[in-house]
C-alpha positions as CSV (number, residue, x, y, z in Angstrom):
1,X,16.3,76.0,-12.2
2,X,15.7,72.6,-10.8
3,X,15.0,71.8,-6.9
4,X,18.9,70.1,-6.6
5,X,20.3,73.0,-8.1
6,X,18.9,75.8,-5.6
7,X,21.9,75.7,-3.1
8,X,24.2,76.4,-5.6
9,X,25.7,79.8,-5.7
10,X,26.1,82.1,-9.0
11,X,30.3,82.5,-8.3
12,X,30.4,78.4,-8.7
13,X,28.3,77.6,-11.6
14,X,30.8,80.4,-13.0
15,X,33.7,78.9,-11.8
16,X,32.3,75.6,-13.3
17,X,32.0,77.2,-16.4
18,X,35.3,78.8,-16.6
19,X,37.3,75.6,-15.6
20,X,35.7,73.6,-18.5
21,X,36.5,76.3,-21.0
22,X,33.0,77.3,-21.7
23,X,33.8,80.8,-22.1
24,X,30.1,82.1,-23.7
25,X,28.3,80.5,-20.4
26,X,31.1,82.2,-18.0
27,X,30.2,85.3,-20.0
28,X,26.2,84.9,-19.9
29,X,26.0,84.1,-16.1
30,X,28.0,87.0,-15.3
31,X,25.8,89.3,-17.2
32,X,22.5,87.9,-16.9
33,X,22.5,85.8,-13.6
34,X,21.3,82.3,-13.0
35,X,17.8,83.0,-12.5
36,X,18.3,83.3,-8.9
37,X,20.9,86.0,-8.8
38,X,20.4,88.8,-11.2
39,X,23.9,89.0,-12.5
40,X,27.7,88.7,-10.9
41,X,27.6,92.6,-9.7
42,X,24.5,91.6,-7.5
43,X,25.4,88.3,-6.4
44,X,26.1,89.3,-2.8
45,X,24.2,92.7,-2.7
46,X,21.0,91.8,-1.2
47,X,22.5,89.5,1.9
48,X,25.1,92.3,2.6
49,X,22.2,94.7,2.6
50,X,19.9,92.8,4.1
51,X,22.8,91.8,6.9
52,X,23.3,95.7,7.8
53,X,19.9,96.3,7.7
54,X,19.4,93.5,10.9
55,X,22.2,95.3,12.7
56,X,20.5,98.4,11.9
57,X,17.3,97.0,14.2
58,X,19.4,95.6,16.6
59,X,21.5,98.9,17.5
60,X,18.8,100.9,19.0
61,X,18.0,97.3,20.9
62,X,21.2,96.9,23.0
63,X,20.4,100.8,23.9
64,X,17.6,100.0,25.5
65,X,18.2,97.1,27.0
66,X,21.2,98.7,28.2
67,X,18.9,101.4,29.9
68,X,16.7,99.1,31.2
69,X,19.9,97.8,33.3
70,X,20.7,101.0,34.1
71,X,18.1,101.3,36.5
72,X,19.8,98.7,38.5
73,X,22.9,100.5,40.6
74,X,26.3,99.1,39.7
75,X,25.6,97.7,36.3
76,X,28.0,99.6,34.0
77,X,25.7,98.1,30.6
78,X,25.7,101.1,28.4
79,X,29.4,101.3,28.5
80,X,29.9,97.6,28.2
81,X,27.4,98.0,25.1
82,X,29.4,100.9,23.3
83,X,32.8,98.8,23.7
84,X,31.3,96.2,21.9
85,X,29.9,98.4,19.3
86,X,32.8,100.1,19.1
87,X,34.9,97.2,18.6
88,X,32.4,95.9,15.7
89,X,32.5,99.6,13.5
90,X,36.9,99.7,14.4
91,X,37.0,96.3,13.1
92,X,34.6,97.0,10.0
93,X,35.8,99.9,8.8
94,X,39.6,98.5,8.6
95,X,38.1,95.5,7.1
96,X,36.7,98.0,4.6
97,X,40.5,99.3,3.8
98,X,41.9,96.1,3.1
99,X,39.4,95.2,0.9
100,X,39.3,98.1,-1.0
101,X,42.5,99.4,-0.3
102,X,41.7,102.5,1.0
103,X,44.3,104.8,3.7
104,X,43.1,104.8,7.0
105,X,41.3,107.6,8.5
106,X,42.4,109.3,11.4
107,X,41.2,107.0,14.8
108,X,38.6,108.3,17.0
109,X,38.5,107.6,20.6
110,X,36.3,105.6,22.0
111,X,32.6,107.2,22.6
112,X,29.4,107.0,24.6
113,X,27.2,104.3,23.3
114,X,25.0,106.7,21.4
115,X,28.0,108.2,19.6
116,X,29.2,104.5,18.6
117,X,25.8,103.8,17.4
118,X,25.8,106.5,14.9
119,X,29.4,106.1,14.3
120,X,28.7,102.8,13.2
121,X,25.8,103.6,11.2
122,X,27.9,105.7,9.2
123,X,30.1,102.9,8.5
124,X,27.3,101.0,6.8
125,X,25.8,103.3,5.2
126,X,29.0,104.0,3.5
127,X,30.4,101.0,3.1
128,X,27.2,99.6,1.4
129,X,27.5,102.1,-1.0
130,X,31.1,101.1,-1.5
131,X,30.4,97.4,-1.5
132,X,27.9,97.1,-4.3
133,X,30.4,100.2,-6.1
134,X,33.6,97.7,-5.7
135,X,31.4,94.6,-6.7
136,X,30.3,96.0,-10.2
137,X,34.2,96.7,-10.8
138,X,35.1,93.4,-10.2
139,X,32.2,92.1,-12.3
140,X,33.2,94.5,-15.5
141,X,37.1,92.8,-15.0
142,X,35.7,89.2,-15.1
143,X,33.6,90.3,-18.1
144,X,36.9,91.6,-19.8
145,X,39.1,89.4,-19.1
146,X,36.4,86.3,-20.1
147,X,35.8,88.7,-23.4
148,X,40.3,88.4,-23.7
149,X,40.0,84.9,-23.4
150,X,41.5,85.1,-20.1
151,X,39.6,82.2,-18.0
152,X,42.1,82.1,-15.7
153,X,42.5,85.5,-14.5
154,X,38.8,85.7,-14.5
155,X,38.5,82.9,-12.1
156,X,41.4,84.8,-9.5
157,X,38.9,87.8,-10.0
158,X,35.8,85.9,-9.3
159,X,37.7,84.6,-6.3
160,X,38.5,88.3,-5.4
161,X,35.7,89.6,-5.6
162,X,34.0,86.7,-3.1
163,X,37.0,86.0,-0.9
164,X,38.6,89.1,-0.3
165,X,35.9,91.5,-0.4
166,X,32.6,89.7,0.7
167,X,33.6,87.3,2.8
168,X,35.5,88.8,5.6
169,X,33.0,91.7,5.9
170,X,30.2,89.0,6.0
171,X,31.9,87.4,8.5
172,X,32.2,90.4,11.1
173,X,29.1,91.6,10.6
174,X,27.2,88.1,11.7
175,X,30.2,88.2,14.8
176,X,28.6,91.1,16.3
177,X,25.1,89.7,15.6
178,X,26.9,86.7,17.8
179,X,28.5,89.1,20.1
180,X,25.5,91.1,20.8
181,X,23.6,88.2,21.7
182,X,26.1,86.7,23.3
183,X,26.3,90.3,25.8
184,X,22.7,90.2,26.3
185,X,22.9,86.1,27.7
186,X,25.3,86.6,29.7
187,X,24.4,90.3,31.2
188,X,20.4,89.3,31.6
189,X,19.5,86.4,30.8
190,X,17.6,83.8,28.8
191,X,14.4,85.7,29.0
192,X,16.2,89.1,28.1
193,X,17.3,87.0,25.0
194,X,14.3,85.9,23.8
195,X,12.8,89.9,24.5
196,X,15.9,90.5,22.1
197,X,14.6,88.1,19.3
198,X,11.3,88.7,19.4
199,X,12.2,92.4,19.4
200,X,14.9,92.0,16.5
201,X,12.3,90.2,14.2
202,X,9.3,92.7,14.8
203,X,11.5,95.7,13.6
204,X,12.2,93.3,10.4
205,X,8.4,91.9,10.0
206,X,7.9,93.6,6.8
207,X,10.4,90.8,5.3
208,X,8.1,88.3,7.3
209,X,5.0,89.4,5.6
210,X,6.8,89.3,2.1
211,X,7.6,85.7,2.9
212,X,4.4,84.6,4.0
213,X,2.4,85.8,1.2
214,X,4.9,83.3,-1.0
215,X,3.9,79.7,-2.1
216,X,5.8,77.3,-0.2
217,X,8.2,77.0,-3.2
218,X,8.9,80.2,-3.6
219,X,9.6,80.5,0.1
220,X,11.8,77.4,-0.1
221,X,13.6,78.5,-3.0
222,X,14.2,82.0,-1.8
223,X,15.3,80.4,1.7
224,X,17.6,78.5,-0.3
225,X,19.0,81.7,-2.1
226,X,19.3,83.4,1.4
227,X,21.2,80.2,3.2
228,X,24.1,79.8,0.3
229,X,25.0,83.5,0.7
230,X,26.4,82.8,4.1
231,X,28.6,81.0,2.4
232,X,27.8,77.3,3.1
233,X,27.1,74.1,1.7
234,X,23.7,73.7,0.6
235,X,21.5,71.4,-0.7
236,X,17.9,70.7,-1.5
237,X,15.1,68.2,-1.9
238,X,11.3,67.7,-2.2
239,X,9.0,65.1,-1.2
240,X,5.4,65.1,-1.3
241,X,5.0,67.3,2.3
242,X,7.9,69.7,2.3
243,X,11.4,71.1,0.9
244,X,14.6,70.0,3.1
245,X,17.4,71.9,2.9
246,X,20.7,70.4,4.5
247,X,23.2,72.9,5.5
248,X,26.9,71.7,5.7
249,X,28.0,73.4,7.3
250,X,25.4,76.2,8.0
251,X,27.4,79.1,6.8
252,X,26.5,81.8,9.4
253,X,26.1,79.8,12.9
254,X,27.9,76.3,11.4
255,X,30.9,78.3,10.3
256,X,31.4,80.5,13.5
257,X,31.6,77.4,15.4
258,X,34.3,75.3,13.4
259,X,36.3,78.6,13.6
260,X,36.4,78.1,17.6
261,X,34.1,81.0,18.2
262,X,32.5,79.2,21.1
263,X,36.4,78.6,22.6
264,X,39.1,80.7,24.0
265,X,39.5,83.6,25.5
266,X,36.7,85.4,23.7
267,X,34.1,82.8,23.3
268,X,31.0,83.2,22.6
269,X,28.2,81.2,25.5
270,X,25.6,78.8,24.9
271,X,22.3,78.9,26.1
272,X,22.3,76.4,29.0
273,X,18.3,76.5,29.5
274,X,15.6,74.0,27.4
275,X,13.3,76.3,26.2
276,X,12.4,78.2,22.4
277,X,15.2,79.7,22.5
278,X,17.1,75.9,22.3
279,X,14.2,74.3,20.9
280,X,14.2,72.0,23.8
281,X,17.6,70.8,23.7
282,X,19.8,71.0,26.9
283,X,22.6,73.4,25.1
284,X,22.3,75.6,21.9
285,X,24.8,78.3,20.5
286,X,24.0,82.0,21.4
287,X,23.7,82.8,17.8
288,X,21.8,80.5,16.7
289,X,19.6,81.0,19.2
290,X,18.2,83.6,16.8
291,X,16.6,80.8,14.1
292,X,14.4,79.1,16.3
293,X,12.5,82.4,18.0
294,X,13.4,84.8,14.6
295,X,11.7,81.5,11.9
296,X,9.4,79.7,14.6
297,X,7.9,81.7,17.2
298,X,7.5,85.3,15.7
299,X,6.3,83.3,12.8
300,X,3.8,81.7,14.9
301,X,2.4,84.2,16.6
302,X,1.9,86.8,13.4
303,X,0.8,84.3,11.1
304,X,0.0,80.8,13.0
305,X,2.7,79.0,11.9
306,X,6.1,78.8,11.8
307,X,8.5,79.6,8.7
308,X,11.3,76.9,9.3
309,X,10.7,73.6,10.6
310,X,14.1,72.9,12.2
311,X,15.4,69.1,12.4
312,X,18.8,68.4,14.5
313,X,19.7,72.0,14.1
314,X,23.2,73.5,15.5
315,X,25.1,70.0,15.4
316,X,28.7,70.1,16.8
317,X,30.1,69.1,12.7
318,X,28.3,72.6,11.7
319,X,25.1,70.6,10.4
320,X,21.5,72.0,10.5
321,X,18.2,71.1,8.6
322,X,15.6,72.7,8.0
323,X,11.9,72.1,6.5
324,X,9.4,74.3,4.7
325,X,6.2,72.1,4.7
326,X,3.7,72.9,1.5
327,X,0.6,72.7,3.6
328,X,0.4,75.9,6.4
329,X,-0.6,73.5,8.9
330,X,2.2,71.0,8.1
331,X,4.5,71.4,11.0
332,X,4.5,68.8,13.2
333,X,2.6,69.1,16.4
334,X,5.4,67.9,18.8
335,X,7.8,71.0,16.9
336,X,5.0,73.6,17.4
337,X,4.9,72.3,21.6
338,X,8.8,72.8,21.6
339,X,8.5,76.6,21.0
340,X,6.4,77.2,23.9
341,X,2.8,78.8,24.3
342,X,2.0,82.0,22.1
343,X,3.1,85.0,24.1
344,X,0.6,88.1,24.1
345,X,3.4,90.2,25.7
């Protein structure tokens, strides 16, 4: 697959397929991939695993930094932590029924924060299982209905299966990633936050290691292959230095903030402090907060360089850029200087 065609997703090359009539290629790519996504049935597997695999770190997280506050008389966190987490595995699991069209359960009142923690880890568990269950389904009906002749209903079905089922449960899941960071901003902190980070991306290191033992374009294509699945535009291009891939919008941080996520009642904060965690700019989105400590400074201190070069990241229009340089020492001096001295805490 060529450089410009990296930030294209399996379900559109299908689609692309399907609308031009091309039934044989609609029928190969759903069976045998486009040598970035094995087939149709695993399109969206490994983000939606790898997604409730980050929450799974994070959990245990916001119960400790919840006891840590603890300690300070007043400062109601742990039950300020278990609504939120109760609020995320409610909101999950009837996304989960309306997907799959399911009954609903019996409700459960709301619990302690440990209780919500394994409540919700529940949830995943099972709804993983279900996901990758429901998306093989919808991949065998596409299959049929392309084997009938029947391009059109195979596109609704392609569009079902993204839409309906991945989509909305993609989108909750990086809310609470949002919400969480959001809670520990506004509770503790911009140096909380970054503890949070740095804590969030040591209990997922073993994907780090994987990464850095990659060429720079395998690590570019994979990035490339991770970044489309949050459902974005993407696009990339290679000069002589480095891979660029231009998000637009960014489909995880991009997209929560043309939905109005940082308005309203319930909106999310920015961080209002230059620093890593902004990457020097006055005002930064909680969420994104993550992408400059998560792909620069863990990075940096584990392996003595950072991941993701970020250029104008988190623009207001949902915009962000990002670099993987071929050369380990590539990264621009003045970029290393804006995520701060290595920490040896």
């Amino acid at each position: 697959m060529p450089v410009q065609e990296w930030g294209r997703r399996l379900s559109d090359t299908l689609r692309a397929a399907l609308e031009s009539g091309n039934l044989a290629a609609a029928r190969r790519l759903a069976l045998e991939g486009d040598g970035q996504a094995r087939s149709l049935a695993k399109e969206y597997s490994l983000m939606y695993r790898g997604l409730g695999i980050t929450i799974r770190v994070l959990l245990p997280l916001l119960r400790e930094t919840a006891a840590r506050a603890e300690a300070s008389p007043g400062v109601p966190a742990a039950s300020e932590a278990a609504s939120l987490v109760h609020r995320f595995q409610t909101d999950m699991a009837g996304l989960m029924r309306r997907a799959w069209g399911d009954p609903a359960p019996p409700s459960e009142p709301p619990g302690t924060l440990d209780e919500e923690i394994a409540r919700t880890a529940r949830v995943l568990e099972a709804g993983e299982a279900r996901f990758e269950q429901e998306q093989a389904r919808l991949a065998d009906e596409i299959v049929r209905a392309i084997e009938a002749g029947e391009g059109a209903r195979a596109r609704t079905l392609v569009d079902v299966k993204e839409q309906s089922q991945y989509l909305p449960l993609h989108d909750r899941l990086i809310r609470f990633m949002a919400e969480s960071f959001g809670w520990v901003l506004r509770r503790f902190g911009p140096g909380e936050l970054r503890h949070f980070h740095m804590a969030t991306a040591e209990g997922q290191r073993p994907g780090f290691e994987k990464w850095e033992r990659m060429s720079a374009a395998a690590f570019a294509r994979a990035s490339a292959f991770l970044l489309k699945q949050h459902m974005g535009q993407v696009a990339v291009r290679e000069d002589g230095e480095k891979f660029t891939i231009e998000q637009a919008p960014c489909g995880s941080g991009g997209r929560l903030r043309l939905a109005g996520a940082y308005a309203g009642p319930d909106a999310l904060p920015f961080v209002e402090e230059r620093g890593p965690l902004t990457l020097g700019q006055a005002r930064f989105p909680v969420y994104c907060s993550h992408c400059p400590i998560w792909n620069g400074v863990a990075p940096v201190e584990w392996f003595g360089r950072p991941h993701w070069v970020f250029d104008e990241p988190a623009r207001p229009d949902g915009g962000c850029t990002l670099h993987v340089y071929k050369r380990r020492d590539g990264a621009p001096a003045a970029y290393l200087a804006r995520l701060g001295p290595p920490s040896r805490a």
